[in-house]
ZAVO-107019 format. One line per 2 residues: number of its first residue (from 1); for each residue x, y, z of C-alpha. Coordinates in Angstrom, 3 decimals. Layout:
<pts>
NUM	X Y Z ~ ...
</pts>
This chain:
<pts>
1	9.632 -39.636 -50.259 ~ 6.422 -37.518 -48.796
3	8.027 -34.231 -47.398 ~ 6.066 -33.729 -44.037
5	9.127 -31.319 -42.643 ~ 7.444 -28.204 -42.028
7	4.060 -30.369 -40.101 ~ 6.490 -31.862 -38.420
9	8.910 -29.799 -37.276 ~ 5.682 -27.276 -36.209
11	4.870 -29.868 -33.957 ~ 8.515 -31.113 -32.799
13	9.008 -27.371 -31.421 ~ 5.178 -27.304 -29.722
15	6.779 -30.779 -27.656 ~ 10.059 -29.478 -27.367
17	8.483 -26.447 -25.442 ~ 6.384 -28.078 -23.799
19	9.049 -30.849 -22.384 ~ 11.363 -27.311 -21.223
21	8.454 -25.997 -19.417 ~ 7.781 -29.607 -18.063
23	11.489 -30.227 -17.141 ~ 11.728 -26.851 -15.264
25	8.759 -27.220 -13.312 ~ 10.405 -30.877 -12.194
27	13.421 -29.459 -11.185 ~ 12.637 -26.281 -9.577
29	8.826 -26.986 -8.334 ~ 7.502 -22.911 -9.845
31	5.164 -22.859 -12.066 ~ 6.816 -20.484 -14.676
33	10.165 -19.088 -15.435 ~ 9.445 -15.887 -17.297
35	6.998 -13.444 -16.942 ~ 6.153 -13.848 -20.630
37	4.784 -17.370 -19.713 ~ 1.741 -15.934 -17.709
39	1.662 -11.991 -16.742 ~ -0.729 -12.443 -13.780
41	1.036 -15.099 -11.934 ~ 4.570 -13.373 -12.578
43	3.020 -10.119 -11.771 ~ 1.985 -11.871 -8.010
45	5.363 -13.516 -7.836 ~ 6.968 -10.302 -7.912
47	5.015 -8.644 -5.229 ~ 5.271 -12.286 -2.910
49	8.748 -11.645 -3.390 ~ 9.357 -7.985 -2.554
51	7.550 -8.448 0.527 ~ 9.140 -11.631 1.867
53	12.272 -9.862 0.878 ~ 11.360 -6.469 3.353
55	9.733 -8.663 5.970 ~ 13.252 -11.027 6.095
57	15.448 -8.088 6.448 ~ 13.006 -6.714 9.144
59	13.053 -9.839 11.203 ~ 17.009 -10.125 10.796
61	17.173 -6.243 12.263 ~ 14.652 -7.098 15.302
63	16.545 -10.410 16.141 ~ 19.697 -8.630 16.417
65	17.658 -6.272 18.180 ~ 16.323 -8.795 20.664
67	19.750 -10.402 21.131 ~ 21.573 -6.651 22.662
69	18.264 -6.354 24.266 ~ 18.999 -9.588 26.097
71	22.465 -8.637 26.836 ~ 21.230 -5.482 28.067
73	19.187 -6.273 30.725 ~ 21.467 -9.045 32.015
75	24.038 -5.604 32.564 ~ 21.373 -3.480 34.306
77	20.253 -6.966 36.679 ~ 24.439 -6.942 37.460
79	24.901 -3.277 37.793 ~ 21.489 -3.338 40.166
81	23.280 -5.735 42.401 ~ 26.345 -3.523 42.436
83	25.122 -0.348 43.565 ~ 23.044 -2.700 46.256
85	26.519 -4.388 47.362 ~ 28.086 -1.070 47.306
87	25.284 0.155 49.719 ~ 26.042 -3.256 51.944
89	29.945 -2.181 51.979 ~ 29.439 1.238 52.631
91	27.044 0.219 56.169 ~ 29.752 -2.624 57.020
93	32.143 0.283 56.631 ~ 30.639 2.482 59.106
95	29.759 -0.409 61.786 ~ 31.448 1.695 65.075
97	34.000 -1.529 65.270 ~ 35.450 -0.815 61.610
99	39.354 0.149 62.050 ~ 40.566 2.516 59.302
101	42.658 -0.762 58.289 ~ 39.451 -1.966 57.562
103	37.983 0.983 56.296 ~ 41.060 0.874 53.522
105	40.122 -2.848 52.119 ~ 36.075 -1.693 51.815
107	37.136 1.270 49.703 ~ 39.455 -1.460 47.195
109	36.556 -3.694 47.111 ~ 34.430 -0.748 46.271
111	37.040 0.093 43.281 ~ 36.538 -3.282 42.237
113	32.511 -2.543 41.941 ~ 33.318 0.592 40.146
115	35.114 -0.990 37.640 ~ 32.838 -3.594 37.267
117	30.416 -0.945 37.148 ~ 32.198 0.827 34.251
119	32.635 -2.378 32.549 ~ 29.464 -2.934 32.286
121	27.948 0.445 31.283 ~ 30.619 0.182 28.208
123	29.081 -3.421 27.337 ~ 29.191 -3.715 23.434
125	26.795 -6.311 21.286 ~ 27.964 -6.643 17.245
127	30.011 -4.097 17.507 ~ 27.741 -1.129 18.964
129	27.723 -0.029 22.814 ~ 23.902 -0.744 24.026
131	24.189 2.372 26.092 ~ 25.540 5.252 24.329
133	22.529 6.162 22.882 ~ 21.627 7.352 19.683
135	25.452 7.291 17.969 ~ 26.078 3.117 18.778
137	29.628 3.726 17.834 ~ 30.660 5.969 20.737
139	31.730 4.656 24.178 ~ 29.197 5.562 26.453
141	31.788 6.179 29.657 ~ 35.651 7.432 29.859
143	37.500 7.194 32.390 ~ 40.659 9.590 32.736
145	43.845 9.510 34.247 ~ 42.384 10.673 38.001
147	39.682 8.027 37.876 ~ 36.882 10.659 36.905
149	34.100 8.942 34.499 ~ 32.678 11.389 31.928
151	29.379 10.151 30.033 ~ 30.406 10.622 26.330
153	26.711 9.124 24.991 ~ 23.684 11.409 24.250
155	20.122 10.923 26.033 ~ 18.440 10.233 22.420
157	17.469 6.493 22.089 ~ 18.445 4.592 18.909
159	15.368 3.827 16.685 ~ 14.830 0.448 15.231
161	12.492 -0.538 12.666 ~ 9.950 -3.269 13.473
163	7.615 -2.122 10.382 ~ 7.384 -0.627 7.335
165	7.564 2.951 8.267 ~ 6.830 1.967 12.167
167	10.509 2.406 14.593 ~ 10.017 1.629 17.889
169	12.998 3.121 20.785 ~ 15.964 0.601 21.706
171	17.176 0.266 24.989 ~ 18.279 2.909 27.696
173	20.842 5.388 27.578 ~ 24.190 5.654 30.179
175	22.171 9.136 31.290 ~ 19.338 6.547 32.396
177	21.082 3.813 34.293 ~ 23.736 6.018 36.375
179	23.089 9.001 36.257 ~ 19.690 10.388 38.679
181	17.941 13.117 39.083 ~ 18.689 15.532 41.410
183	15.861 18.036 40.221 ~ 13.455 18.918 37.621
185	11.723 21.605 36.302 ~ 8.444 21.860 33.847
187	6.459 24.492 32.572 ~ 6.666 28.199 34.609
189	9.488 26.261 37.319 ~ 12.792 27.137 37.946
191	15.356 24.946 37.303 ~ 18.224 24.806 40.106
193	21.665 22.644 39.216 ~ 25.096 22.510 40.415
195	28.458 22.867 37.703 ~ 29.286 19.020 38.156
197	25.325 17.659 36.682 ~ 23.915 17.431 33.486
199	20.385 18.743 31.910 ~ 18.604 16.700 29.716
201	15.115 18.146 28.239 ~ 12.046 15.252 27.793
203	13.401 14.402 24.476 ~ 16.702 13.370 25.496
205	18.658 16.563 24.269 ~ 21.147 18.112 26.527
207	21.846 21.706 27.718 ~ 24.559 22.875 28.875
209	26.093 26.356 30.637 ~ 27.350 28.652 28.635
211	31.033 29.747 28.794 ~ 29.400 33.343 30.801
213	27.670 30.841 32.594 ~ 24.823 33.387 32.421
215	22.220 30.829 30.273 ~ 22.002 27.412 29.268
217	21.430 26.396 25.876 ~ 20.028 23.261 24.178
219	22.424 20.808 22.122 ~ 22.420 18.132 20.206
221	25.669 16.569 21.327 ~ 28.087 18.515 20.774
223	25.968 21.290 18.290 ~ 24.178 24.229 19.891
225	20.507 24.264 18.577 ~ 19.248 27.633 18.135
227	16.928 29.588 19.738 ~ 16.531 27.315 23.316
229	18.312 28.990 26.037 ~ 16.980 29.857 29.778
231	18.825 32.716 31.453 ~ 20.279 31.914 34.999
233	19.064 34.440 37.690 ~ 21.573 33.507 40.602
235	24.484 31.513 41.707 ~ 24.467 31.199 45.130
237	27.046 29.143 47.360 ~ 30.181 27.502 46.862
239	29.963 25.751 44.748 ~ 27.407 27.707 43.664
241	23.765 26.103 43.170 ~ 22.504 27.991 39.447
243	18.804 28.844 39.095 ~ 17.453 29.681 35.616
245	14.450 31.744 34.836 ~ 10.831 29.611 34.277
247	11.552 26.969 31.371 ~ 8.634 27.788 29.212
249	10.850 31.233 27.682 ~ 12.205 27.902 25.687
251	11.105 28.929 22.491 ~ 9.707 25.926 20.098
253	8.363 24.140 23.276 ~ 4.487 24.671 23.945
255	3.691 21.126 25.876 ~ 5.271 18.726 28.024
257	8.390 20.579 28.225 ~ 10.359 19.220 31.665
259	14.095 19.555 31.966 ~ 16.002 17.408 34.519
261	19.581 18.146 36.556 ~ 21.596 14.731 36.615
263	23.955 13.871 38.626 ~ 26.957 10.945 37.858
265	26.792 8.271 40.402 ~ 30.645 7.243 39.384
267	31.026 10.553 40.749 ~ 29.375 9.489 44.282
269	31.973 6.239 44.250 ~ 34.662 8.118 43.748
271	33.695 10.439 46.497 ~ 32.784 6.894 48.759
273	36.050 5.514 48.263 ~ 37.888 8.749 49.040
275	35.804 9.089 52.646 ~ 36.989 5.784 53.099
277	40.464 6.210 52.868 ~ 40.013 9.410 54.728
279	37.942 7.645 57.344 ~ 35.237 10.113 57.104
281	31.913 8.730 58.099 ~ 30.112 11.753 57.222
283	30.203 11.911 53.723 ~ 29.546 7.970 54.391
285	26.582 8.770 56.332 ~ 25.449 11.097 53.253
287	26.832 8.875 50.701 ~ 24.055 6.392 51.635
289	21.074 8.226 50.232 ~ 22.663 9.300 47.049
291	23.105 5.408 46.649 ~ 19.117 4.562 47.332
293	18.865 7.604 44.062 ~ 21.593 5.820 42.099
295	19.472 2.800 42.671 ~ 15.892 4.235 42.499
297	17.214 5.959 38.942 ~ 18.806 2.225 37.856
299	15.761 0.311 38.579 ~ 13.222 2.536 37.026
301	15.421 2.446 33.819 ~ 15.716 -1.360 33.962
303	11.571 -1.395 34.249 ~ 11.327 0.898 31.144
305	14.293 -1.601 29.463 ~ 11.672 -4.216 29.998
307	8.817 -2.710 28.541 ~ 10.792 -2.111 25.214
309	12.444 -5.335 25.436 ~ 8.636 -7.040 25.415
311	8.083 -4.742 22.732 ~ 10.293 -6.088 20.298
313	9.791 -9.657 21.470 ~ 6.181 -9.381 20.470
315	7.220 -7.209 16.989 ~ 9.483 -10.549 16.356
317	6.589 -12.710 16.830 ~ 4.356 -10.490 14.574
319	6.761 -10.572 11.595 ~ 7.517 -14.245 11.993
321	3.692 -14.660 11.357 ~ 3.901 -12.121 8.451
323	6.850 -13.716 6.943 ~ 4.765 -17.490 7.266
325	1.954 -15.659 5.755 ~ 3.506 -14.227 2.777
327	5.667 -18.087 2.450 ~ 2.771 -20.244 2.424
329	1.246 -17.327 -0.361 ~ 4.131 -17.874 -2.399
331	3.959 -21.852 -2.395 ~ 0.052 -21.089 -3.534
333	0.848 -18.705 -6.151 ~ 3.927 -19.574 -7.765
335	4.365 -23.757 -6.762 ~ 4.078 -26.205 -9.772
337	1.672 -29.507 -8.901 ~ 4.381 -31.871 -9.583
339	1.298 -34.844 -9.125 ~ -0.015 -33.011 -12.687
341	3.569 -32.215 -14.387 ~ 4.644 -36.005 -13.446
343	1.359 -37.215 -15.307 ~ 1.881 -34.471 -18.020
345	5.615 -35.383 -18.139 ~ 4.119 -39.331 -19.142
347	2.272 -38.330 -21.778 ~ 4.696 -36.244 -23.190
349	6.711 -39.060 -23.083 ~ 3.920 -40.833 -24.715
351	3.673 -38.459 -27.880 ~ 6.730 -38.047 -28.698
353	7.500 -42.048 -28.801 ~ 3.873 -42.266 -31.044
355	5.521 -38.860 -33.024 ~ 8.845 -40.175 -33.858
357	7.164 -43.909 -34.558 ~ 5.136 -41.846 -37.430
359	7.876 -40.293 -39.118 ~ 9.668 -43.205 -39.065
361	6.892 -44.638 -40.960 ~ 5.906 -41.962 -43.037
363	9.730 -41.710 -44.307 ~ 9.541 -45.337 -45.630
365	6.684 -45.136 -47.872 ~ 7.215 -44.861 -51.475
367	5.357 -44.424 -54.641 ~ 6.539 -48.101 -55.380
369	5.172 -49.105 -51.960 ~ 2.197 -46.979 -52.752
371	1.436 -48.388 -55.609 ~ 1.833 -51.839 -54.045
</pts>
């Protein structure tokens, strides 16, 4: 016999790699399967794939996003119509033909609202409260024992990321949607509040009365910051009305510093619902403007609500079109053309039926048959 092994078997394993590169191509469509195969394409693959990867998780992050968002506003729209019906109840209630009898059912049905109310201001999407804040795991209002509701949020929106390094502000906060200014204070003002509100600073950060109740000091929650406090220069009536010194002795502030005293409108229900049952249309009477604030503050929150809603709407779109970008980029770089491997995949077919006929062949002859 003529040993042809080594020829042979060179050019067995040259088909035999071929036909594994061939029958992965055919069943998975890329081009290569190790970065050995061809540096530059694997080299694009990876960086395809890193960024479909970042854009995917952003997208996933802003659609969750866009779904509280959603859920959001649709709270605000029914709290809006609340406070308005509240309004509606509270001018029914003081109609000159209203019997205290009367006067008694429009302060349950009022109870009702405040619930409602509270309900909704506690609303909770994938397990975060939409209006609590910065901390999406605390409860934004609690209600104790007497029926007082204490906002337990911060002023500090939650960021969300709708780019690489690019966060955009989620939402509104509880201190936004019921809770309104009663006065505010910027650079050499006063600032004048009463024990029951709360000050919030332009950044959302709170400060509160010290235990001497001779200064307020800036927090972050529950955490005094250093070195913000304004002294308080009088306390006058009962309850007394506090006045600080001029807010720019803030230290670390040098523009747009404003604070803002807020009051709780649960507060004002409370206080409704207890003139009704007391029949007193005075605090009724003065009820009614604290109401058109309640509702002033609500809607200007639900117009900023929109603006960041539309926001992240239009981030959505913009990584959809990244995301079909960096897809089709993939398919370009990294797809097989099955039309080719199919043909290639034939002639293969082809070579190794014309290989295997010659060493069929070649192992018959002889020196006999030679010689013949």
């Amino acid at each position: 016999m003529i040993d042809t092994s080594q020829q042979m078997d060179y050019r067995l394993t040259n088909l035999d790699n071929k036909h594994y590169r061939i029958n992965y191509q055919m069943s998975t469509g890329k081009k290569i399967n190790q970065g050995s195969e061809n540096s530059r394409i694997y080299g694009r693959e990876i960086y395809i794939e890193n960024k479909i990867r970042t854009y995917k998780g952003l997208k996933n992050e802003i659609d969750k996003t866009n779904s509280e968002n959603s859920v959001s506003d649709t709270a605000v729209t029914n709290i809006k119509v609340l406070i308005d019906s509240i309004k509606v109840s509270v001018l029914k209630a003081l109609n000159s033909g209203m019997t205290p009898q009367n006067k008694q059912a429009v302060a349950s049905n009022i109870e009702g609202m405040k619930d409602n109310i509270l309900t909704m201001s506690n609303t909770k999407v994938h397990g975060e409260y939409v209006f609590t804040g910065s901390d999406t795991t605390i409860e934004p209002f609690i209600e104790d024992s007497k029926g007082n509701v204490t906002y337990k949020g911060n002023g500090v929106l939650k960021k969300i990321a709708v780019a690489p390094n690019d966060y955009r502000d989620r939402g509104v906060t509880g201190a936004d949607i019921l809770m309104y200014s009663t006065s505010m204070a910027e650079k050499t003002q006063t600032l004048k509040f009463k024990d029951d509100e709360r000050i919030y600073d332009q950044n959302g950060l709170e400060w509160k009365m010290n235990a001497a109740k001779t200064q307020v000091e800036q927090y972050d929650r529950e955490n005094k910051l250093t070195g913000n406090a304004l002294a308080i220069i009088s306390a006058v009536g009962t309850p007394p009305v506090y006045t600080t010194a001029a807010v720019n002795t803030a230290s670390g502030y040098t523009n747009d510093f404003t604070l803002r005293a807020k009051h709780n409108f649960f507060d004002d229900m409370n206080s409704i619902i207890k003139a009704l049952k007391d029949n007193d249309d005075t605090t009724l009477r003065n009820s009614l403007d604290e109401i058109d604030q309640a509702y002033s503050a609500t809607n200007v929150a639900h117009a900023k609500l929109g603006g960041r809603n539309k926001s992240f709407e239009e981030a959505g779109e913009h990584m959809e079109a990244k995301l079909t970008h960096y897809r089709i980029l993939d398919q370009e770089v990294s797809s097989a053309d099955l039309s080719r491997v199919a043909m290639e995949s034939k002639a293969l077919e082809m070579t190794y039926s014309g290989l295997y006929s010659t060493i069929s062949k070649m192992n018959t002859l002889s020196l006999v048959n030679f010689l013949r």
